[in-house]
N, C-alpha and C positions, 0 to 999 in steps of 0.2 A: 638369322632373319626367319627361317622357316621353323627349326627346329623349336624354335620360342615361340613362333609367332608372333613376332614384334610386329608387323604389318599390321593385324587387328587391333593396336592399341590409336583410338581414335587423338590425333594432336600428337602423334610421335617427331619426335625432331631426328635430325640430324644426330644433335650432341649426345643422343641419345643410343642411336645405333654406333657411334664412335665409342661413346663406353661399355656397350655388353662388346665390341669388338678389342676394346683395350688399344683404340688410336683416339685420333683427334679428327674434328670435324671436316677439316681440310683433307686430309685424306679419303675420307670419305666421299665427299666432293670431289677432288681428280680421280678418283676409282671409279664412279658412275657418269662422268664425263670422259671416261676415255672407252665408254658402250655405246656414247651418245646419248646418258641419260640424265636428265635432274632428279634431284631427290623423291617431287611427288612423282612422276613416272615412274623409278623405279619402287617403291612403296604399292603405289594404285595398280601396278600391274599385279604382284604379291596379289593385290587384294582380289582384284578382276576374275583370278584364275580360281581361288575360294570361293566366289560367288559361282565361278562355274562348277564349280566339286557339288555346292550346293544344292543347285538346281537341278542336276541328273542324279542329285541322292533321290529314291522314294521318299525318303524321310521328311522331305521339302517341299514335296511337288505340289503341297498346298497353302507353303507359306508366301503370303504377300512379296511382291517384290522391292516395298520399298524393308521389310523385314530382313532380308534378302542381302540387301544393301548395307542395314545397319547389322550384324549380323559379320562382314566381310569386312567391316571397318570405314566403309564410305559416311558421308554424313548425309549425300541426297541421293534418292535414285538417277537424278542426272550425272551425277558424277558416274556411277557406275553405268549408266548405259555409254558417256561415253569411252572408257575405257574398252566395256566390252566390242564397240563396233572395232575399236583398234586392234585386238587380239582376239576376238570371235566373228568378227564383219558383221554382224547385228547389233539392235539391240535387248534388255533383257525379254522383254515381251516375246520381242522376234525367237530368241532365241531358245526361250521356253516352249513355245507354240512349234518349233523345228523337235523340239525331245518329244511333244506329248504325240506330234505323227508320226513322228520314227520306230 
């Protein structure tokens, strides 16, 4: 997942991570059900944490957020702010505007 970056591919399935893993869907499904997670959580979170790499890169600090978004693999910046409040407790604005005073 990381090493490939399968996360960033926008409409990833399931069947999908079960064949670069060389299982079946199902398993894949009881594997992130036994974190407590569904497939988009575990995906959107992947993606959440690249949009944070992101946004404390220099390289970004002036790309749009919905850029930001698409970029991370989300399709709207709602998706990603809510993600981020769940693993950042903001969202991206908030938590842009916390890097540029820090």
């Amino acid at each position: 997942m990381v090493r490939k970056r399968l996360f960033l591919r926008k409409g990833l399935t399931r069947d999908e991570v079960a064949r670069e893993l060389n299982t079946n869907r199902t398993y894949v499904t009881r594997a992130l059900k036994g974190r407590g997670l569904n497939f988009a959580q575990f995906v959107n979170s992947y993606r959440a944490q690249y949009a944070i790499g992101l946004m404390l890169s220099k390289k970004h600090a002036e790309t749009p957020l919905a850029d930001i978004a698409e970029m991370s693999g989300f399709s709207h910046v709602e998706t990603l702010n809510r993600y981020l409040k769940k693993s950042a407790g903001s969202t991206a604005c908030a938590f842009r505007e916390r890097i540029l005073d820090g």
